[in-house]
Backbone as XML, in Angstrom:
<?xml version="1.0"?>
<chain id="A" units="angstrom">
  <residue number="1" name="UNK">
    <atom name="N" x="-5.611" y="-12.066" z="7.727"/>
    <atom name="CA" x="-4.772" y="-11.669" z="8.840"/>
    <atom name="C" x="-4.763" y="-10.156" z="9.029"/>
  </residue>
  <residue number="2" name="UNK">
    <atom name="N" x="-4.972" y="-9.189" z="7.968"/>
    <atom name="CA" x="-4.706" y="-7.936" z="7.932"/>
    <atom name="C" x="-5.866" y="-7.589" z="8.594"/>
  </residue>
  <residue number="3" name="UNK">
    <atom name="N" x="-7.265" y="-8.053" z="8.537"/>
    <atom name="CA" x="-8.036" y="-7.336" z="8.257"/>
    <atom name="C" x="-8.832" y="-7.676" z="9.492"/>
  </residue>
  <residue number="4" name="UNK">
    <atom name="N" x="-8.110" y="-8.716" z="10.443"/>
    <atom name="CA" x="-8.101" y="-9.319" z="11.860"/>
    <atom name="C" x="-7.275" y="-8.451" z="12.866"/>
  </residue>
  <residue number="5" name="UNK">
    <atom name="N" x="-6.616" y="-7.545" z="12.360"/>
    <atom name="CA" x="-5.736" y="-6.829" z="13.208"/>
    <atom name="C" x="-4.180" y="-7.812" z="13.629"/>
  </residue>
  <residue number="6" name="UNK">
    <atom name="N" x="-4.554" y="-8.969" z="12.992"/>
    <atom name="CA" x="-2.949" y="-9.968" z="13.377"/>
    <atom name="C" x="-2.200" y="-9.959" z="12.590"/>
  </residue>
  <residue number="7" name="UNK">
    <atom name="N" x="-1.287" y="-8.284" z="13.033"/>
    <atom name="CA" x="-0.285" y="-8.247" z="11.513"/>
    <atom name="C" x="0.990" y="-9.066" z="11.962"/>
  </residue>
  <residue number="8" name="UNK">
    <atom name="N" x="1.524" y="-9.200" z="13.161"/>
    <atom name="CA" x="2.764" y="-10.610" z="12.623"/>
    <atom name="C" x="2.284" y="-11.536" z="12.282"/>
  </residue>
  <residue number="9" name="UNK">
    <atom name="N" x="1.187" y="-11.920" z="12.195"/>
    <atom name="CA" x="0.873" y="-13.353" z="11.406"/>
    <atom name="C" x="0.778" y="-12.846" z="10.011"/>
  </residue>
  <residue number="10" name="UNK">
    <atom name="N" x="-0.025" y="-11.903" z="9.652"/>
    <atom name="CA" x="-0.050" y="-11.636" z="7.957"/>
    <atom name="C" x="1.232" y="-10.978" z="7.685"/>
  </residue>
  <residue number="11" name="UNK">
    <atom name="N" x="2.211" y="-10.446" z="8.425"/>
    <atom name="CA" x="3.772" y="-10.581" z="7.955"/>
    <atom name="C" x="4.196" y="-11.869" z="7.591"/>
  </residue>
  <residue number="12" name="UNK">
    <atom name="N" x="3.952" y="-12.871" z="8.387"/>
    <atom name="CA" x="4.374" y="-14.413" z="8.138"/>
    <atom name="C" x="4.206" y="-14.535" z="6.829"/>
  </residue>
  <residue number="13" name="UNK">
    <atom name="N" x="2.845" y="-14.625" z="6.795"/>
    <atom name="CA" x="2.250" y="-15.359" z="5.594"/>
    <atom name="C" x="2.725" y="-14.399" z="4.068"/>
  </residue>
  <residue number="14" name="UNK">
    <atom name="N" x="2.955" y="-13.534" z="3.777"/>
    <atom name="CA" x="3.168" y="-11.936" z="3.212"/>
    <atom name="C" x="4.810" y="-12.710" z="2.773"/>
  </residue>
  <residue number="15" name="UNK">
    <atom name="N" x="5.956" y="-12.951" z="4.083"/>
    <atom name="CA" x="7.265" y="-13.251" z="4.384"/>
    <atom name="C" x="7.233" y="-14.668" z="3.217"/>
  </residue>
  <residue number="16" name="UNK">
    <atom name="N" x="6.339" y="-15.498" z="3.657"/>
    <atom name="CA" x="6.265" y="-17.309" z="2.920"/>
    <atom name="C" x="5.948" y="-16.748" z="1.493"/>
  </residue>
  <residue number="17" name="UNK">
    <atom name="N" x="4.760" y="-16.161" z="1.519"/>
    <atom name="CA" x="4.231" y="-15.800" z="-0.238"/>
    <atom name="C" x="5.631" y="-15.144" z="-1.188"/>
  </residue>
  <residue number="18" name="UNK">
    <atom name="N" x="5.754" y="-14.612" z="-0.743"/>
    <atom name="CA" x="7.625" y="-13.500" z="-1.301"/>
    <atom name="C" x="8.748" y="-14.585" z="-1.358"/>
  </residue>
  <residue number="19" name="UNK">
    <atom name="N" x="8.963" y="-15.392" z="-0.895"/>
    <atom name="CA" x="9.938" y="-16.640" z="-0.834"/>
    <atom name="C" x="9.270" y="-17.704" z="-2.035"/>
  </residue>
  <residue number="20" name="UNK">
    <atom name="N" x="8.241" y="-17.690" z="-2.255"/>
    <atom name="CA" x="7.777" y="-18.782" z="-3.067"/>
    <atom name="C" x="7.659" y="-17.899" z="-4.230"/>
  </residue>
  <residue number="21" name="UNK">
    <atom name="N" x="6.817" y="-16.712" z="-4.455"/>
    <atom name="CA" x="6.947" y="-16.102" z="-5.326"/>
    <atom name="C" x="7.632" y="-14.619" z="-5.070"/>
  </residue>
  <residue number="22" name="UNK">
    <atom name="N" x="8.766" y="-14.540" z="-6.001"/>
    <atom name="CA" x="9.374" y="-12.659" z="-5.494"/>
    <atom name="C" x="9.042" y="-12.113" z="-6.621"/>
  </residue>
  <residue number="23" name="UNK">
    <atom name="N" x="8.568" y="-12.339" z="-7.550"/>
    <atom name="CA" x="8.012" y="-11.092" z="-8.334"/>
    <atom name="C" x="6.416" y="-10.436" z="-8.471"/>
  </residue>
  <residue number="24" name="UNK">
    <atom name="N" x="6.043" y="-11.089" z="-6.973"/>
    <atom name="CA" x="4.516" y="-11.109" z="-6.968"/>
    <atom name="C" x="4.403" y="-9.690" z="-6.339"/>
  </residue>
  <residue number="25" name="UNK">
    <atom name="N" x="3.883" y="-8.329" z="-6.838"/>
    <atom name="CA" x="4.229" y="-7.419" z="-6.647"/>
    <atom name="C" x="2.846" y="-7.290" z="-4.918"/>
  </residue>
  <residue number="26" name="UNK">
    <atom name="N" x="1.758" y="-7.553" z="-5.365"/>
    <atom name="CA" x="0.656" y="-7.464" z="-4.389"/>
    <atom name="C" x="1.264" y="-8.260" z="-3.077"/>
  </residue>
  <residue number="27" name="UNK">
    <atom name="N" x="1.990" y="-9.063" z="-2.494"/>
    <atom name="CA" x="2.414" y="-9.882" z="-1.291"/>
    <atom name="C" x="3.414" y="-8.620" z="-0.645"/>
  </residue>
  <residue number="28" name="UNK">
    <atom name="N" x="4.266" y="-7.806" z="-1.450"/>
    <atom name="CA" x="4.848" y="-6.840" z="-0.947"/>
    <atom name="C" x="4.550" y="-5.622" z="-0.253"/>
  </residue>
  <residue number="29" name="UNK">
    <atom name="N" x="3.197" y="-5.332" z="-1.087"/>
    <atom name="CA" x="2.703" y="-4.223" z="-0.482"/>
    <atom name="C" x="2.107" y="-4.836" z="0.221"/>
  </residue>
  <residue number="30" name="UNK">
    <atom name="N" x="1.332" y="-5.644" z="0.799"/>
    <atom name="CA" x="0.750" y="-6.246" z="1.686"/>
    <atom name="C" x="1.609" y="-6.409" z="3.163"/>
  </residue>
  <residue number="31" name="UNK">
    <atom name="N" x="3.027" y="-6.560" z="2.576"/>
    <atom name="CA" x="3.994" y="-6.888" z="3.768"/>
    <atom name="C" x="4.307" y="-5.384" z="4.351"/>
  </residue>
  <residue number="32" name="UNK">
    <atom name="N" x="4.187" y="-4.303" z="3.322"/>
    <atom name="CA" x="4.098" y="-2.998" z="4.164"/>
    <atom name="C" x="3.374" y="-2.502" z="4.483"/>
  </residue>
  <residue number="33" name="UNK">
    <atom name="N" x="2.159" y="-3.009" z="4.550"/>
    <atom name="CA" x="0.893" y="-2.710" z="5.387"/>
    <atom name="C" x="1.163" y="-3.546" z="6.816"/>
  </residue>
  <residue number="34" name="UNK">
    <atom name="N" x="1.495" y="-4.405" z="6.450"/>
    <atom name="CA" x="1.954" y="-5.268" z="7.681"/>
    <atom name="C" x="2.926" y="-4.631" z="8.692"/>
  </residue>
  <residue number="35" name="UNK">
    <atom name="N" x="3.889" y="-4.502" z="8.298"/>
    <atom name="CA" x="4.824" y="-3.676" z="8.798"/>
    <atom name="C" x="4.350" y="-2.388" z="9.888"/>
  </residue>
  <residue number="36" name="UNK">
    <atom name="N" x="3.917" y="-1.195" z="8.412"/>
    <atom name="CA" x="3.866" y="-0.249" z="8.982"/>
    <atom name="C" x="2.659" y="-0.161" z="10.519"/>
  </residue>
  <residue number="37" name="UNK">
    <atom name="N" x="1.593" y="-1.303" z="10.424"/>
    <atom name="CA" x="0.751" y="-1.255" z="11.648"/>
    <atom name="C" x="2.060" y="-1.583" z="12.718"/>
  </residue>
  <residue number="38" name="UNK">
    <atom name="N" x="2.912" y="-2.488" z="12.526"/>
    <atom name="CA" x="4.125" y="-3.192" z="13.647"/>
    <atom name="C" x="4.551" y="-1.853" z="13.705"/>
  </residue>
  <residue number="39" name="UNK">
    <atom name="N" x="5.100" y="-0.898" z="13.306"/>
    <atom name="CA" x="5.584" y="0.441" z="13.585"/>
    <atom name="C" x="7.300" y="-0.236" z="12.878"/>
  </residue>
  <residue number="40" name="UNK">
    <atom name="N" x="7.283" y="-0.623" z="11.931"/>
    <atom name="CA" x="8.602" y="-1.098" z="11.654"/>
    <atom name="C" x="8.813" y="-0.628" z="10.003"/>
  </residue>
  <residue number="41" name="UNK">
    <atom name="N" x="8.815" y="0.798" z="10.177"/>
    <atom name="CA" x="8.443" y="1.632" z="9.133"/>
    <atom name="C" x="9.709" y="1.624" z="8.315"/>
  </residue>
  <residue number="42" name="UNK">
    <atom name="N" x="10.692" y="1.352" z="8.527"/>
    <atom name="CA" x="11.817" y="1.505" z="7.498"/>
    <atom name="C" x="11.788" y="0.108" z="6.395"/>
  </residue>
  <residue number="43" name="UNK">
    <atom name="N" x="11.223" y="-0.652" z="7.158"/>
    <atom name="CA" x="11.199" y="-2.030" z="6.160"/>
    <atom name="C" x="9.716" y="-1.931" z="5.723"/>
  </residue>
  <residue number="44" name="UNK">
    <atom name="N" x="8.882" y="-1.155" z="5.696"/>
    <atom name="CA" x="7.640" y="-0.947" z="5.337"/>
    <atom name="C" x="7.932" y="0.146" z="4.513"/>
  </residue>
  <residue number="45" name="UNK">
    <atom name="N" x="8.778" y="0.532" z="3.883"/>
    <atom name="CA" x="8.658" y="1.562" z="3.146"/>
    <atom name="C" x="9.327" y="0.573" z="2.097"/>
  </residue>
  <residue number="46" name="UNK">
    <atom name="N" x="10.469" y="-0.081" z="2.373"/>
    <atom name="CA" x="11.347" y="-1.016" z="1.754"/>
    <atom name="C" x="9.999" y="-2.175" z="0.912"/>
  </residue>
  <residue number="47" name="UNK">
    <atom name="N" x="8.982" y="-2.559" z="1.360"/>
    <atom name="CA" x="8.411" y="-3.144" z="0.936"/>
    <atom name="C" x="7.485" y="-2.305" z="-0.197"/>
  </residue>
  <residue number="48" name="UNK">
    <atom name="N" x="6.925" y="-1.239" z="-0.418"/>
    <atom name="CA" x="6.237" y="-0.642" z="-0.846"/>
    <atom name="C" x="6.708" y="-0.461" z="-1.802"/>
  </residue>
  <residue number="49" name="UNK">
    <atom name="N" x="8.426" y="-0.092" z="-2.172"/>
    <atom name="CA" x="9.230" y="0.276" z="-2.837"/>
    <atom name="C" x="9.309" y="-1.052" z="-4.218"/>
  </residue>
  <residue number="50" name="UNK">
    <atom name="N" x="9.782" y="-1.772" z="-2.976"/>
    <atom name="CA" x="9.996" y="-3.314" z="-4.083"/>
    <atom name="C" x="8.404" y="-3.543" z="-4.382"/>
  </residue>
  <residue number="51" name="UNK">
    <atom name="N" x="7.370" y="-3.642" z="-4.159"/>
    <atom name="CA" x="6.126" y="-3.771" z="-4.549"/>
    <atom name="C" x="5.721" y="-2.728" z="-6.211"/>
  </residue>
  <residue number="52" name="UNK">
    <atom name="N" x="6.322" y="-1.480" z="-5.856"/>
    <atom name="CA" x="5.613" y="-0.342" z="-6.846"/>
    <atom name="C" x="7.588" y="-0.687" z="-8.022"/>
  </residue>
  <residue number="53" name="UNK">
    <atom name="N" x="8.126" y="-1.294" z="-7.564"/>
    <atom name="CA" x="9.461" y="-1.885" z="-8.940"/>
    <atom name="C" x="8.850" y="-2.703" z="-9.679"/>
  </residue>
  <residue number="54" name="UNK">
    <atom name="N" x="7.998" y="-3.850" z="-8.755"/>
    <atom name="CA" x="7.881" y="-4.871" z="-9.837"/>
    <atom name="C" x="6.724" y="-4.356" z="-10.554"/>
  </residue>
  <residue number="55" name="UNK">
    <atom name="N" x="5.447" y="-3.680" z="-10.131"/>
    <atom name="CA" x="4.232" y="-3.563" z="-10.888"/>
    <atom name="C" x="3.797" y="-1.874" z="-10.007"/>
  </residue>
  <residue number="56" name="UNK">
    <atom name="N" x="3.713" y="-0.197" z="-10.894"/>
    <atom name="CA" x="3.240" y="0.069" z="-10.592"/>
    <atom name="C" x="1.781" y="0.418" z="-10.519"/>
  </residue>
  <residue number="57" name="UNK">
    <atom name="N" x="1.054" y="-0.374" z="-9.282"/>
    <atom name="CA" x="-0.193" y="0.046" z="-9.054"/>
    <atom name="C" x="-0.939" y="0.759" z="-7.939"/>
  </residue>
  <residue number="58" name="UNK">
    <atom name="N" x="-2.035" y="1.273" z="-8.630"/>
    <atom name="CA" x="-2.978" y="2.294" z="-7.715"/>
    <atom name="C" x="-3.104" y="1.672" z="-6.659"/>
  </residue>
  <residue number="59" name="UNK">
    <atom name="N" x="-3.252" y="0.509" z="-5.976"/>
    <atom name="CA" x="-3.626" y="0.243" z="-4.391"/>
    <atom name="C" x="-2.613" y="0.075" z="-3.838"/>
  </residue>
  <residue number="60" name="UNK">
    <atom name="N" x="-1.486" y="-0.267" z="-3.962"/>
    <atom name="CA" x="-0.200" y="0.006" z="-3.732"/>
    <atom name="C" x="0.293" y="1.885" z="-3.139"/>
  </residue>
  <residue number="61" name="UNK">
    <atom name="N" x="0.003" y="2.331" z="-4.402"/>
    <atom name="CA" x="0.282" y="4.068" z="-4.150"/>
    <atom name="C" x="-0.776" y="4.252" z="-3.076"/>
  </residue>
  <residue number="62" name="UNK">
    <atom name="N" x="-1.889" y="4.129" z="-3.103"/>
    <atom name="CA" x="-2.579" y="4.396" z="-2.032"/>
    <atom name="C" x="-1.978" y="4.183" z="-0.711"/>
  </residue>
  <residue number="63" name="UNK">
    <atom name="N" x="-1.821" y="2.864" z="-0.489"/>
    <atom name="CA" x="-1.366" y="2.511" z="0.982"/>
    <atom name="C" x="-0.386" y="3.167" z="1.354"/>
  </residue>
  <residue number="64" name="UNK">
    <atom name="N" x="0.896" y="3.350" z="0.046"/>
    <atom name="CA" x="2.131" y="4.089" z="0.910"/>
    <atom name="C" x="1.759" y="5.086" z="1.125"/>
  </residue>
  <residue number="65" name="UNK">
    <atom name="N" x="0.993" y="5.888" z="0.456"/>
    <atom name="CA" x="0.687" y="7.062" z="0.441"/>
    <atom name="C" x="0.025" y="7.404" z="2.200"/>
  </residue>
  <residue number="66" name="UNK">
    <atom name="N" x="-0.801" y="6.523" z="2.220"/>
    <atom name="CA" x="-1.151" y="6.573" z="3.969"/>
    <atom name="C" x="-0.501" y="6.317" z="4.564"/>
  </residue>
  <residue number="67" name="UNK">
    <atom name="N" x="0.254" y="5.352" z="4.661"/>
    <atom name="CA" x="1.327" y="5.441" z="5.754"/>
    <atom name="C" x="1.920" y="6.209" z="5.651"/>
  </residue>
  <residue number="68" name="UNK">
    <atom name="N" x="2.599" y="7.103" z="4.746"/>
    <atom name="CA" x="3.456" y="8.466" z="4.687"/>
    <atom name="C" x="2.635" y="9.604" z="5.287"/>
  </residue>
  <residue number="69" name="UNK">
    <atom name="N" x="1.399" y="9.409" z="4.764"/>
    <atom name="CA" x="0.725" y="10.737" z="5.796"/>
    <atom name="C" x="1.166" y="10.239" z="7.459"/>
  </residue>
  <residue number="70" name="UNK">
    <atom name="N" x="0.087" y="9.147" z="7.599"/>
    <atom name="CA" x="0.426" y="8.355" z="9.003"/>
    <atom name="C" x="1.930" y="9.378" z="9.583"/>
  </residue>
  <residue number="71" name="UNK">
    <atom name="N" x="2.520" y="9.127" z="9.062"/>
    <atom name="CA" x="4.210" y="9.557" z="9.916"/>
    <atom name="C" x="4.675" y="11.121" z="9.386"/>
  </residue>
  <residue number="72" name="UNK">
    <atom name="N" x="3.490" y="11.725" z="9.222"/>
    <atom name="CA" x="3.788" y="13.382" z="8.856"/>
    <atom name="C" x="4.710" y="14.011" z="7.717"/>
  </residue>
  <residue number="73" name="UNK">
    <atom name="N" x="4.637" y="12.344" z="6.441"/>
    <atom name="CA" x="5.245" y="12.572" z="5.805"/>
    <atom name="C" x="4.212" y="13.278" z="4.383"/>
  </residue>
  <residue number="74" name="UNK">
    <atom name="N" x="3.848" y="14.603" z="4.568"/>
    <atom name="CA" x="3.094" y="14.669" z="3.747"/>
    <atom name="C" x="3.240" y="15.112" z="2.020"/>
  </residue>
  <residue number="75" name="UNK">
    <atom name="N" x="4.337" y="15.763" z="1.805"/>
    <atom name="CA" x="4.486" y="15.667" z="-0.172"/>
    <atom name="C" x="4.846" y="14.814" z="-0.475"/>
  </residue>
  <residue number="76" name="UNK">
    <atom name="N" x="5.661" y="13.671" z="0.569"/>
    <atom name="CA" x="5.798" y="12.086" z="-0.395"/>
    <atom name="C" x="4.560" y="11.405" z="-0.283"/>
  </residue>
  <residue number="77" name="UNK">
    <atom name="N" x="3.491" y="11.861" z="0.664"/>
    <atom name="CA" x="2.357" y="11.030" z="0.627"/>
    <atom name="C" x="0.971" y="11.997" z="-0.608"/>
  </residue>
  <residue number="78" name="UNK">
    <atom name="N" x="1.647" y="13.203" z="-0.774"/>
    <atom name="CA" x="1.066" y="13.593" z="-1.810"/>
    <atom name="C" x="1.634" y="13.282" z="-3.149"/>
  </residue>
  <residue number="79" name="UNK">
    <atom name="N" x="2.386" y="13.311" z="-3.351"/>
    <atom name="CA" x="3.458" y="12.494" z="-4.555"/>
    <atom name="C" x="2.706" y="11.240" z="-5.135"/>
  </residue>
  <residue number="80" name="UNK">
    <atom name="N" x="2.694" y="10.254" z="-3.636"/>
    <atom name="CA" x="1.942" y="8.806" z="-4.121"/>
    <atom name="C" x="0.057" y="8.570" z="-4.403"/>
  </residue>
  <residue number="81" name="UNK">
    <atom name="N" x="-0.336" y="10.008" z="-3.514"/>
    <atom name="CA" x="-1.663" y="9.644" z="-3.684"/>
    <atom name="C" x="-2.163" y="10.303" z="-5.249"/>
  </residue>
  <residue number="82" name="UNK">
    <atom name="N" x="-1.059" y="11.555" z="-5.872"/>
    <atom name="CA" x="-1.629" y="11.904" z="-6.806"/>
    <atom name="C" x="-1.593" y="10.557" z="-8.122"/>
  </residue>
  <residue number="83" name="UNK">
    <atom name="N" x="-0.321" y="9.796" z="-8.107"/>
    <atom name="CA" x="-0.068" y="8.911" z="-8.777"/>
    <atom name="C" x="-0.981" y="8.025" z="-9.027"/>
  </residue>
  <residue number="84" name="UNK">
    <atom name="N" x="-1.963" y="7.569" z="-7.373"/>
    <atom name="CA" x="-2.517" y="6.568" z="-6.988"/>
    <atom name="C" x="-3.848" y="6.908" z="-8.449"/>
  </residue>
  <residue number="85" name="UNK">
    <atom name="N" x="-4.103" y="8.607" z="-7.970"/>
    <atom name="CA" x="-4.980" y="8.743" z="-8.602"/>
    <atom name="C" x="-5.472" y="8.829" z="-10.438"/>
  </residue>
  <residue number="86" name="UNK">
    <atom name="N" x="-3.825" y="9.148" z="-10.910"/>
    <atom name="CA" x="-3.549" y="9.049" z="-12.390"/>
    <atom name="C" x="-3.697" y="7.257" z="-12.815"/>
  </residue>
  <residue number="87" name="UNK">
    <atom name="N" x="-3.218" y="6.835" z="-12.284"/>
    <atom name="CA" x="-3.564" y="4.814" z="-12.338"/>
    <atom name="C" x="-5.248" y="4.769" z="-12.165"/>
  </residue>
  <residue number="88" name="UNK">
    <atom name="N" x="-5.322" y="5.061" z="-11.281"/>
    <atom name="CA" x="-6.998" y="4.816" z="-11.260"/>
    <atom name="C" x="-7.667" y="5.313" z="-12.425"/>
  </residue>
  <residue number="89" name="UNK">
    <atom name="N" x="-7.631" y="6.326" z="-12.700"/>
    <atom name="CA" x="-8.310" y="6.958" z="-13.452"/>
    <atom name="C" x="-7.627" y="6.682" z="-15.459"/>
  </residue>
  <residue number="90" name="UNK">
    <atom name="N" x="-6.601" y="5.791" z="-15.038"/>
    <atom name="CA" x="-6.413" y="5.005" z="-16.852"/>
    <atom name="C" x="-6.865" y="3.781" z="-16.547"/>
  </residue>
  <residue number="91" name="UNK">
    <atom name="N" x="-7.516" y="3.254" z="-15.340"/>
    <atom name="CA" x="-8.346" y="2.206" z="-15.716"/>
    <atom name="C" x="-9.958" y="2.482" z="-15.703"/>
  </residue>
  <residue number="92" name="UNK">
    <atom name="N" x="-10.269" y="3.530" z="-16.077"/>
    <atom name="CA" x="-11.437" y="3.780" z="-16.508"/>
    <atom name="C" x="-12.582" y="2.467" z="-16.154"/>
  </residue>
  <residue number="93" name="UNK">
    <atom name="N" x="-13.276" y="2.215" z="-16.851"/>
    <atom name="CA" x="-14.465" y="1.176" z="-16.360"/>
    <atom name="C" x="-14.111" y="0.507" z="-15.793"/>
  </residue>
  <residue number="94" name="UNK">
    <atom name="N" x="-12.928" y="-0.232" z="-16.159"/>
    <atom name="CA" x="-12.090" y="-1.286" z="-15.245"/>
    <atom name="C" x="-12.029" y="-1.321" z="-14.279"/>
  </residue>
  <residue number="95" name="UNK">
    <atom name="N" x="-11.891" y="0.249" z="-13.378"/>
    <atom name="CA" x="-11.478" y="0.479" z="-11.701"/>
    <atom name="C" x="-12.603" y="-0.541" z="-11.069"/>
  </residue>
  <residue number="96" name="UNK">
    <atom name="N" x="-12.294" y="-1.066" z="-9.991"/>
    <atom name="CA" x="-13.461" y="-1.761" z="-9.160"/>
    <atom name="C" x="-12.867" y="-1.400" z="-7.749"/>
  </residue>
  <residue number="97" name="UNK">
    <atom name="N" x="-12.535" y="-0.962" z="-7.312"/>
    <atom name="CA" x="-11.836" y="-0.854" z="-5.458"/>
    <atom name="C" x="-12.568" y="-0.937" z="-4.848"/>
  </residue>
  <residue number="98" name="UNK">
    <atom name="N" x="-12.016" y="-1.312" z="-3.574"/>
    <atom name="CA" x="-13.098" y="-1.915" z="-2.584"/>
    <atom name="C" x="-13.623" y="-0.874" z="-1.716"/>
  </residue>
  <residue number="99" name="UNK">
    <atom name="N" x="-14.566" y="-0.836" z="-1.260"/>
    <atom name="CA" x="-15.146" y="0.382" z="-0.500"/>
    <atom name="C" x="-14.183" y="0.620" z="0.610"/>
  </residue>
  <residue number="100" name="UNK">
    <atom name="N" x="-13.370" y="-0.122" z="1.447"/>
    <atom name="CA" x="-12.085" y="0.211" z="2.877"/>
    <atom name="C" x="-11.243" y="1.106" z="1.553"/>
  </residue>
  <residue number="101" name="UNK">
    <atom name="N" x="-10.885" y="0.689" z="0.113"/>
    <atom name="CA" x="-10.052" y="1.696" z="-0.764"/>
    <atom name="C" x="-10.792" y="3.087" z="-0.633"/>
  </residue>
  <residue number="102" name="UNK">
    <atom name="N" x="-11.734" y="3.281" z="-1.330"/>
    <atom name="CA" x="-12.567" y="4.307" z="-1.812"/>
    <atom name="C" x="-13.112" y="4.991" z="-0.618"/>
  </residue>
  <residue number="103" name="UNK">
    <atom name="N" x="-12.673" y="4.408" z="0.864"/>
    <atom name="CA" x="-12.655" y="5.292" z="2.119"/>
    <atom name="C" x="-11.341" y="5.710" z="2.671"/>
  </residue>
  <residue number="104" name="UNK">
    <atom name="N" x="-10.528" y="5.186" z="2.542"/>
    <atom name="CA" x="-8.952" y="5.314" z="2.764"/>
    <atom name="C" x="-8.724" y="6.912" z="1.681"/>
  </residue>
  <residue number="105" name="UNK">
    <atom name="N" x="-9.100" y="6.637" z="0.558"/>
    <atom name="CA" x="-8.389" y="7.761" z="-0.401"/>
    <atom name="C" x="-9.822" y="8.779" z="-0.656"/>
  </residue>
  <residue number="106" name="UNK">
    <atom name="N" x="-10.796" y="9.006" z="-0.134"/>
    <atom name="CA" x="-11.170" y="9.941" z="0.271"/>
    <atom name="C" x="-11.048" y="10.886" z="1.942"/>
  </residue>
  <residue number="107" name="UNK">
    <atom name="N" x="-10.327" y="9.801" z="2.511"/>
    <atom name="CA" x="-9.750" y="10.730" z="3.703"/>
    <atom name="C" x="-8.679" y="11.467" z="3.668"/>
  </residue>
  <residue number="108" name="UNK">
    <atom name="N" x="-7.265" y="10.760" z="2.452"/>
    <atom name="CA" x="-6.208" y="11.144" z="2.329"/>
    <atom name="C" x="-6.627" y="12.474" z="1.167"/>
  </residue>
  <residue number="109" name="UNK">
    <atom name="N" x="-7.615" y="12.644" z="0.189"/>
    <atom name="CA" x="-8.368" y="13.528" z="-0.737"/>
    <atom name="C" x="-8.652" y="15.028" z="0.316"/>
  </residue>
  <residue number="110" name="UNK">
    <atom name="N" x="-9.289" y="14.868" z="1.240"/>
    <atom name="CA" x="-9.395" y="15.679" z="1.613"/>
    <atom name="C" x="-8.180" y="16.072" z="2.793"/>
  </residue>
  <residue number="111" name="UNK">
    <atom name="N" x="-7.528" y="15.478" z="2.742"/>
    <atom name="CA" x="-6.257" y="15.989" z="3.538"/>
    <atom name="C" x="-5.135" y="16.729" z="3.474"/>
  </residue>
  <residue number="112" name="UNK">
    <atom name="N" x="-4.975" y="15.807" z="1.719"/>
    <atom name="CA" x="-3.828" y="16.526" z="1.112"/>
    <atom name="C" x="-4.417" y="17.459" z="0.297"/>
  </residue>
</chain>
């Protein structure tokens, strides 16, 4: 749904996944990706938040981190991308991100 551009539908589905499971930290940040394309940024931050409580992770920090640039919010979006980047970099061999990641946080790299 996200990746179709049909973010009230991948809000839906994001909304159902969080009701069946709420400690699933990845459905949250997903729901503030959702969000923040809807421009419904106060509950897209709210999601990011409860996402990086239950588990903090690097693709998580990334995204808020863009949407905070997105809205000219830039030392909280430097705050999250440096974080993004201390997580990444303690999963050493482990890291695998997807190339839309590893283009997202080299735009926000050279920004901030």
């Amino acid at each position: 749904h996200l990746h179709t551009k049909q973010h009230a539908s991948a809000f839906h589905f994001f909304n159902a996944a969080v009701n069946r499971k709420k400690d699933y930290a990845p459905c949250y940040m997903y729901m503030g990706v959702a969000l923040s394309a809807m421009d419904d940024l106060e509950n897209a931050y709210l999601a990011f938040e409860k996402s990086l409580k239950l588990k903090d992770d690097h693709t998580c920090r990334l995204n808020y981190a863009a949407t905070l640039f997105n809205q000219g919010k830039v030392e909280d979006a430097r705050t999250h991308f440096l974080r993004y980047e201390a997580l990444l970099g303690d999963l050493g061999a482990d890291a695998d991100p997807e190339d839309g990641m590893l283009d997202l946080a080299e735009q926000l790299r050279s920004r901030l």
